[in-house]
N, CA, C and O atoms as a Maestro MAE file, in Angstrom:
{
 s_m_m2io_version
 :::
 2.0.0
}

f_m_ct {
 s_m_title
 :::
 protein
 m_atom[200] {
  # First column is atom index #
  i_m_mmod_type
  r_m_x_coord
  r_m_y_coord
  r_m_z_coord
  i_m_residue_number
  s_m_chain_name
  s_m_pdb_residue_name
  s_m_pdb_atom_name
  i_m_atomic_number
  :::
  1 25 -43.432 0.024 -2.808 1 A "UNK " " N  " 7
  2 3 -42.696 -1.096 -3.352 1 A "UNK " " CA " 6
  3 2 -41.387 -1.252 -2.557 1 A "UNK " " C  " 6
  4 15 -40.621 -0.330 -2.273 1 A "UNK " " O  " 8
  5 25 -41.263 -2.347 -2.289 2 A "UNK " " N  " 7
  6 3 -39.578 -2.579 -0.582 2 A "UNK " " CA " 6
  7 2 -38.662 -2.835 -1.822 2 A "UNK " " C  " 6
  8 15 -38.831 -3.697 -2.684 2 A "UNK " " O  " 8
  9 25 -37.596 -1.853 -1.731 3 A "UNK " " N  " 7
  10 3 -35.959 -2.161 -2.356 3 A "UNK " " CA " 6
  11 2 -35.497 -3.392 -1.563 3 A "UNK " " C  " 6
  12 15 -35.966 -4.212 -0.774 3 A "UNK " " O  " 8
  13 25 -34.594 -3.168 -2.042 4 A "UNK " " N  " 7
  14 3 -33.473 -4.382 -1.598 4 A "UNK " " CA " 6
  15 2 -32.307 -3.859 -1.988 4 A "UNK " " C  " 6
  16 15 -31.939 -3.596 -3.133 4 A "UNK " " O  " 8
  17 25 -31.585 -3.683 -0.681 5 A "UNK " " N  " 7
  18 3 -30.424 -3.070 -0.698 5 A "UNK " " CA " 6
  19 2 -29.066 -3.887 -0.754 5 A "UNK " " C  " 6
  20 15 -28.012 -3.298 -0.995 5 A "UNK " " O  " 8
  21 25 -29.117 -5.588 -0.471 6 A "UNK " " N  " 7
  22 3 -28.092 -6.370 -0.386 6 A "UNK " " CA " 6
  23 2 -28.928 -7.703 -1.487 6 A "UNK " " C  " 6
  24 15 -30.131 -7.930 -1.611 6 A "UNK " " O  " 8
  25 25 -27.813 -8.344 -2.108 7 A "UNK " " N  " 7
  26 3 -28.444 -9.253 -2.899 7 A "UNK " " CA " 6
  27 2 -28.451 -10.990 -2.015 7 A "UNK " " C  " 6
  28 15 -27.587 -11.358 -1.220 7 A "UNK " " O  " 8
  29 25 -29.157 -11.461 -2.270 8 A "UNK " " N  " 7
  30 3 -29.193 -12.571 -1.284 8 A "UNK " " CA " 6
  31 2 -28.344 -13.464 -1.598 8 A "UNK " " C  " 6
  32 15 -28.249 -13.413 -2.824 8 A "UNK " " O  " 8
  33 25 -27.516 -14.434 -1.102 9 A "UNK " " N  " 7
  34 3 -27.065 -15.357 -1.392 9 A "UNK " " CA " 6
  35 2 -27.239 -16.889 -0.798 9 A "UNK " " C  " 6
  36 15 -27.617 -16.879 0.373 9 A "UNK " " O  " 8
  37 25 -27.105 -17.774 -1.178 10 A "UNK " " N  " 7
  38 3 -27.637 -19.040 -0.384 10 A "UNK " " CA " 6
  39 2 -26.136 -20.072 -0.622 10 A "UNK " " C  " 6
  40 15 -25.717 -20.697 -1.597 10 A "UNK " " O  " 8
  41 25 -25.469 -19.820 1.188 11 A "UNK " " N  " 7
  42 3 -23.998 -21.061 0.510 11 A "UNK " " CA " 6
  43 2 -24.718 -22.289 1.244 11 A "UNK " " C  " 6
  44 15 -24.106 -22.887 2.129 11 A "UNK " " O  " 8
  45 25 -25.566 -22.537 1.005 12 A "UNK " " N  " 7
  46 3 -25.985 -24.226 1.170 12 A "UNK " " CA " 6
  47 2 -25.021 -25.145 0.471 12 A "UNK " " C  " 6
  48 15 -24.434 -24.861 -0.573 12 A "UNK " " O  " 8
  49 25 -24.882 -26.549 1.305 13 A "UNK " " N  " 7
  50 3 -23.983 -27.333 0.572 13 A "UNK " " CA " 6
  51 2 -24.770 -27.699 -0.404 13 A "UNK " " C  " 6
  52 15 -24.524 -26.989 -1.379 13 A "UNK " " O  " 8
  53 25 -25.643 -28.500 -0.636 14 A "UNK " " N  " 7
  54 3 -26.808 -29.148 -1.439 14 A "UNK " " CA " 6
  55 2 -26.254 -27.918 -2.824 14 A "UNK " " C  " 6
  56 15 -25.743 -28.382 -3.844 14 A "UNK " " O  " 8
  57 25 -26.426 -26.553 -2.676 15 A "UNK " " N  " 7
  58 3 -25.925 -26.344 -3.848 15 A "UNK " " CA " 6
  59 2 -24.390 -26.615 -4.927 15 A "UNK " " C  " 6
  60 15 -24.271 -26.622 -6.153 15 A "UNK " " O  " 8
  61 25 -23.403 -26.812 -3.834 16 A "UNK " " N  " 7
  62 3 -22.114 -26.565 -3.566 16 A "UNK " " CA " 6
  63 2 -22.126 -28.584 -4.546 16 A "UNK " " C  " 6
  64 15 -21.316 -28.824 -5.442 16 A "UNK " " O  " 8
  65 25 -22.876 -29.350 -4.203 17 A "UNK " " N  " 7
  66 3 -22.630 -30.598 -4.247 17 A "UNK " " CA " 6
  67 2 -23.204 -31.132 -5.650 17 A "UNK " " C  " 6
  68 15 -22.869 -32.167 -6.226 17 A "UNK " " O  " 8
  69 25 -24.349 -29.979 -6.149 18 A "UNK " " N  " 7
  70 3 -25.188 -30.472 -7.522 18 A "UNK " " CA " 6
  71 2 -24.060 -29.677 -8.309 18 A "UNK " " C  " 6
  72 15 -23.766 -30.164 -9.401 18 A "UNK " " O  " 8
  73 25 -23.397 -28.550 -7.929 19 A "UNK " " N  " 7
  74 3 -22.595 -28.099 -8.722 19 A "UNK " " CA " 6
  75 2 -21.460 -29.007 -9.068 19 A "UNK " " C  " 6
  76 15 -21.380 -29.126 -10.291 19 A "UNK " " O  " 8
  77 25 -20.891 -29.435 -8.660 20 A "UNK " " N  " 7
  78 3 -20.097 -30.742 -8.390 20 A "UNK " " CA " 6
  79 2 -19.786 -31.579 -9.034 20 A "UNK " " C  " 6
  80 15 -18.781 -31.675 -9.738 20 A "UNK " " O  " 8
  81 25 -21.023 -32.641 -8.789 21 A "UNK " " N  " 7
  82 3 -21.463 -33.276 -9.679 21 A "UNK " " CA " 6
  83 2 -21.906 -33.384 -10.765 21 A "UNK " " C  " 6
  84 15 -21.800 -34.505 -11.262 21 A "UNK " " O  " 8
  85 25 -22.580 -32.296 -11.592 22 A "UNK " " N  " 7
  86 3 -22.402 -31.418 -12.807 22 A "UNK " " CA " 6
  87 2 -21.198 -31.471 -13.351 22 A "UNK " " C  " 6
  88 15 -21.025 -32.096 -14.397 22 A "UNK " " O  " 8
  89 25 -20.240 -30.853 -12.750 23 A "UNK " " N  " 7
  90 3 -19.363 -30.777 -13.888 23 A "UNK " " CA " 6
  91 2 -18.545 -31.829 -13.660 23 A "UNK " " C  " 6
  92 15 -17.620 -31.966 -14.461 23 A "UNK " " O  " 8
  93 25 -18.649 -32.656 -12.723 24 A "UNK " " N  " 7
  94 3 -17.806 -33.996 -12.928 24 A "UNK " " CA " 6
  95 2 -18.464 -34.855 -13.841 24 A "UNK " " C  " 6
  96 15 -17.796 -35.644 -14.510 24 A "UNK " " O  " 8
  97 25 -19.269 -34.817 -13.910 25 A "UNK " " N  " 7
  98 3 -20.320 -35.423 -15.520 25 A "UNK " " CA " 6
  99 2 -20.398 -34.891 -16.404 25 A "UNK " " C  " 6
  100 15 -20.918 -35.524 -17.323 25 A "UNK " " O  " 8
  101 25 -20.073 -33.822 -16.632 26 A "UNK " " N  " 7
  102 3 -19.958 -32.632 -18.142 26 A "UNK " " CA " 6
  103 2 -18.321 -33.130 -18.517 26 A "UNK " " C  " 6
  104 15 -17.979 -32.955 -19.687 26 A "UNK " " O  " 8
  105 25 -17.605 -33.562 -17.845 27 A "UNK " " N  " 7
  106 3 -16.227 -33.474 -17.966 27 A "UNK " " CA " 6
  107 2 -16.061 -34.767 -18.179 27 A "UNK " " C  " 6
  108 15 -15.273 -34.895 -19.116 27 A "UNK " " O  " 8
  109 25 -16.424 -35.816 -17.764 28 A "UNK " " N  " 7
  110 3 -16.553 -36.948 -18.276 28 A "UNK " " CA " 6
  111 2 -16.832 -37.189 -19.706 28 A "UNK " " C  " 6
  112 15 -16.052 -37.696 -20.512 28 A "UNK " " O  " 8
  113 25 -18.229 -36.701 -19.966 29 A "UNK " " N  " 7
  114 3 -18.943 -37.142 -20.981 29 A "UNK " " CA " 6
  115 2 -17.883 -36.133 -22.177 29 A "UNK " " C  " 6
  116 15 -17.732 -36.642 -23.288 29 A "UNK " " O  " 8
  117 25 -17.411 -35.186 -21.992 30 A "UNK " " N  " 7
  118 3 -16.745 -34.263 -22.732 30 A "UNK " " CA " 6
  119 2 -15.132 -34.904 -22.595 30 A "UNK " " C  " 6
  120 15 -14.303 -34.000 -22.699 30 A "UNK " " O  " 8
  121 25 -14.630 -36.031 -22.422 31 A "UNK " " N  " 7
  122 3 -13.578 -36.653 -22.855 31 A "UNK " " CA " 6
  123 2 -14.150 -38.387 -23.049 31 A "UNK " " C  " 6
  124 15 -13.602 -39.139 -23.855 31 A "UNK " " O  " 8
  125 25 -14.718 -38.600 -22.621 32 A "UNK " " N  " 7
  126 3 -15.143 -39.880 -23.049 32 A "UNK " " CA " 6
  127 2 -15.709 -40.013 -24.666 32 A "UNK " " C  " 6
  128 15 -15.670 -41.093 -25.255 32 A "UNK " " O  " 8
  129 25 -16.241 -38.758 -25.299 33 A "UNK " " N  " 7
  130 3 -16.825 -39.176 -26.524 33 A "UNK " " CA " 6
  131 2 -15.888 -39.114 -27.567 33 A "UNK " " C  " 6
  132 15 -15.823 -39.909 -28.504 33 A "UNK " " O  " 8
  133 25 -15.081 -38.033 -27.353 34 A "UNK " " N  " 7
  134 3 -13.903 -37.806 -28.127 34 A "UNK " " CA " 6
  135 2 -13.062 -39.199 -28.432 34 A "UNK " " C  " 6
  136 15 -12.894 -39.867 -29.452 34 A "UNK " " O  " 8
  137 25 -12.580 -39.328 -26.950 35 A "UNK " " N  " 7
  138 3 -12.268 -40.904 -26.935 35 A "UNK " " CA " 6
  139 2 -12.616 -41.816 -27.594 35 A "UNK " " C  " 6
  140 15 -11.718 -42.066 -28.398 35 A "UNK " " O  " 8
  141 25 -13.903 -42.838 -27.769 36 A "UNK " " N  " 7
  142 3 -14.156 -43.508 -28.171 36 A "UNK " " CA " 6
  143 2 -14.249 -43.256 -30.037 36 A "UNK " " C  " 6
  144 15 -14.350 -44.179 -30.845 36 A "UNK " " O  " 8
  145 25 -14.202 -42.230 -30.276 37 A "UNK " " N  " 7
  146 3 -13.960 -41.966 -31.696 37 A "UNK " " CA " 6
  147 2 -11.842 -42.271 -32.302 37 A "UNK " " C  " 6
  148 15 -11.155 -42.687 -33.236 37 A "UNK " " O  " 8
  149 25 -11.780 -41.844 -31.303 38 A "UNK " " N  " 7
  150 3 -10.126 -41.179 -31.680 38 A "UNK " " CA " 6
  151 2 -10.259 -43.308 -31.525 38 A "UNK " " C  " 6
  152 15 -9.895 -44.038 -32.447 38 A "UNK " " O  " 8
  153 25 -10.702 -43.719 -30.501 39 A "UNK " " N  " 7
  154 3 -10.442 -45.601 -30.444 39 A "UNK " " CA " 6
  155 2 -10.515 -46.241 -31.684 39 A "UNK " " C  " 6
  156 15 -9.597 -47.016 -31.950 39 A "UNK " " O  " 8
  157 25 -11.255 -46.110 -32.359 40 A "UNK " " N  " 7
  158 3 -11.603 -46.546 -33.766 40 A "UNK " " CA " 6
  159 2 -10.723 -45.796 -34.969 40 A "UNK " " C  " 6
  160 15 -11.286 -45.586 -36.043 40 A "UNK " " O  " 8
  161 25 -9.920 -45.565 -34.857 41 A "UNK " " N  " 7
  162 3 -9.143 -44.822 -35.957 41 A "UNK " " CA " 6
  163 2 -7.807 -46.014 -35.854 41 A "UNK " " C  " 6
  164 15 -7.529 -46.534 -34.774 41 A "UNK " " O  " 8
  165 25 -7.207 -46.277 -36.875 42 A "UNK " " N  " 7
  166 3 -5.707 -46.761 -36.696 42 A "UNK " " CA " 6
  167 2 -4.731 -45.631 -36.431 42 A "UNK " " C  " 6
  168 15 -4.839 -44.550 -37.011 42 A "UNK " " O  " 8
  169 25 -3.720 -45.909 -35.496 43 A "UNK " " N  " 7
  170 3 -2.905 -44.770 -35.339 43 A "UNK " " CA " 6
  171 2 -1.965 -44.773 -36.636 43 A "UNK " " C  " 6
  172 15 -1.471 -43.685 -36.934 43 A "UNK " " O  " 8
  173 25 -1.744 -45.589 -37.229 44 A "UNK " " N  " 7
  174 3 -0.933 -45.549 -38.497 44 A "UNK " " CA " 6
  175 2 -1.417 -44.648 -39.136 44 A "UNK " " C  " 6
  176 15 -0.881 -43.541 -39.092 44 A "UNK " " O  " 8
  177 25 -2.497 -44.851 -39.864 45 A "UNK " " N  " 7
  178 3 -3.365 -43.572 -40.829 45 A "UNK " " CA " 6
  179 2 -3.362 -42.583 -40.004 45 A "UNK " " C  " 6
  180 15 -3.645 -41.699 -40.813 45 A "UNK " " O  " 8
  181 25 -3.234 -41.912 -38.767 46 A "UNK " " N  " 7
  182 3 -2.721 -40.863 -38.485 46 A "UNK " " CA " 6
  183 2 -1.596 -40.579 -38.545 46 A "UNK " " C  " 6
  184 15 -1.436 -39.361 -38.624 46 A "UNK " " O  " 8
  185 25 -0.390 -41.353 -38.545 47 A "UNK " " N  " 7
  186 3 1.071 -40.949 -38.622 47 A "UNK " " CA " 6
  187 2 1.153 -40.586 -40.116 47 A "UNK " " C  " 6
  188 15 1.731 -39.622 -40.618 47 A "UNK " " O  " 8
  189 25 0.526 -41.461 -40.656 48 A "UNK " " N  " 7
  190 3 1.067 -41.601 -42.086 48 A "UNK " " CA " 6
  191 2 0.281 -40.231 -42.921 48 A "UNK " " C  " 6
  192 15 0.729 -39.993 -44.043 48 A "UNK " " O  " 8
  193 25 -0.758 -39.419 -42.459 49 A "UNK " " N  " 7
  194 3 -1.469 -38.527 -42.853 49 A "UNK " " CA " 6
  195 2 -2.796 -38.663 -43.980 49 A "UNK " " C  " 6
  196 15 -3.510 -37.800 -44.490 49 A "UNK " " O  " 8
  197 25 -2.773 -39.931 -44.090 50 A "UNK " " N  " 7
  198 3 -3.881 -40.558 -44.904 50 A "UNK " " CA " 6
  199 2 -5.891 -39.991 -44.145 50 A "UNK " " C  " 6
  200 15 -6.904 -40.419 -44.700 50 A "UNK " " O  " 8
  :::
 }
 m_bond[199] {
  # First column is bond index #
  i_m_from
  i_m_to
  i_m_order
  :::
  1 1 2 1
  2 2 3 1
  3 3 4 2
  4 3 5 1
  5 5 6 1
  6 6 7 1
  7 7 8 2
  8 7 9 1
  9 9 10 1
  10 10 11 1
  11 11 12 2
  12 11 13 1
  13 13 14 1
  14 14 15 1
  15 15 16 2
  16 15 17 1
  17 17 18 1
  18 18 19 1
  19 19 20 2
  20 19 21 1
  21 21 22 1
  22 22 23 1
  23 23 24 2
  24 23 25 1
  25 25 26 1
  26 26 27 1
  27 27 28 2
  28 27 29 1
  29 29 30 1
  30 30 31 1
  31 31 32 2
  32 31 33 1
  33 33 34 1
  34 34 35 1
  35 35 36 2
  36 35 37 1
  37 37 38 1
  38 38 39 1
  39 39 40 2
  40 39 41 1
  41 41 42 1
  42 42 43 1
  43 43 44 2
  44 43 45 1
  45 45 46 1
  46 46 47 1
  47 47 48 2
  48 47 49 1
  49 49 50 1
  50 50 51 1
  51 51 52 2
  52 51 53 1
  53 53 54 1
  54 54 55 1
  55 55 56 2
  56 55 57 1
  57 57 58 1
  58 58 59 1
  59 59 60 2
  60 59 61 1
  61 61 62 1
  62 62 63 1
  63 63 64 2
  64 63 65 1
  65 65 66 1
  66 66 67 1
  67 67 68 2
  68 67 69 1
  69 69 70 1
  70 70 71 1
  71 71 72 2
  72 71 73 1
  73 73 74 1
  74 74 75 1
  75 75 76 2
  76 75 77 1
  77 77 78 1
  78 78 79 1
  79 79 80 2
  80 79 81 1
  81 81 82 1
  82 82 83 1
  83 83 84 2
  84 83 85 1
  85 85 86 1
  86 86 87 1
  87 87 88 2
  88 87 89 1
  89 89 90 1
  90 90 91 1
  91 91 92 2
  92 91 93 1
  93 93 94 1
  94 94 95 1
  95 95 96 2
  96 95 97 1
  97 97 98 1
  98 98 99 1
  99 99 100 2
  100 99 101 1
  101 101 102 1
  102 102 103 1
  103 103 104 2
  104 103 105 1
  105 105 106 1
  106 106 107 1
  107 107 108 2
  108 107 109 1
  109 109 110 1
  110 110 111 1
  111 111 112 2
  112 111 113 1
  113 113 114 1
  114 114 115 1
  115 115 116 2
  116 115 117 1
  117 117 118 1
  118 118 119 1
  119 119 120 2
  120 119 121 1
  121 121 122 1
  122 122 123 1
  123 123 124 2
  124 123 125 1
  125 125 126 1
  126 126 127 1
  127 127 128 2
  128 127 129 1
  129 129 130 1
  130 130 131 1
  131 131 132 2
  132 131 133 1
  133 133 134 1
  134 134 135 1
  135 135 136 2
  136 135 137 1
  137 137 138 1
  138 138 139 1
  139 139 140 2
  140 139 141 1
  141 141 142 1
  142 142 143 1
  143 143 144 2
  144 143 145 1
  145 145 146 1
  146 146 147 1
  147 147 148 2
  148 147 149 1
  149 149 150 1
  150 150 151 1
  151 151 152 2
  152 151 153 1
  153 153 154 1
  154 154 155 1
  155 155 156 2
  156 155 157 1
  157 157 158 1
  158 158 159 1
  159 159 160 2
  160 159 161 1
  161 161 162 1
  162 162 163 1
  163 163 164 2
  164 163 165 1
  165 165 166 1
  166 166 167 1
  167 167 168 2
  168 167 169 1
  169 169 170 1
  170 170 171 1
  171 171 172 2
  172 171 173 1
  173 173 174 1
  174 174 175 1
  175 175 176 2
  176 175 177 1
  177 177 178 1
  178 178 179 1
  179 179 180 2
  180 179 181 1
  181 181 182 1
  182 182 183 1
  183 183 184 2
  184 183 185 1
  185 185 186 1
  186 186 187 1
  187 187 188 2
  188 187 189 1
  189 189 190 1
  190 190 191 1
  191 191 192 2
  192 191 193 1
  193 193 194 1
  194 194 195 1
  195 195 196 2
  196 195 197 1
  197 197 198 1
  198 198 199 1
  199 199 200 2
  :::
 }
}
């Protein structure tokens, strides 16, 4: 059975670029939803604590 004495790594860009883009879309979608909720609220009834 062949060991493996070093672990492989792959710095391809293609990975470097889905990573990327991932979290520039995780980060989006993770302030955009919040957003559009907090939009629909009056800020008054938040000052006022109602």
């Amino acid at each position: 059975m062949p060991t493996v004495t070093t672990y492989p790594i792959d710095y391809g860009i293609q990975y470097y670029t889905v990573a990327a883009i991932f979290a520039l879309v995780t980060t989006f979608f993770a302030g955009w939803f919040p957003a559009i909720k907090a939009s629909k609220v009056d800020p008054v009834i938040i000052i006022r604590g109602k």
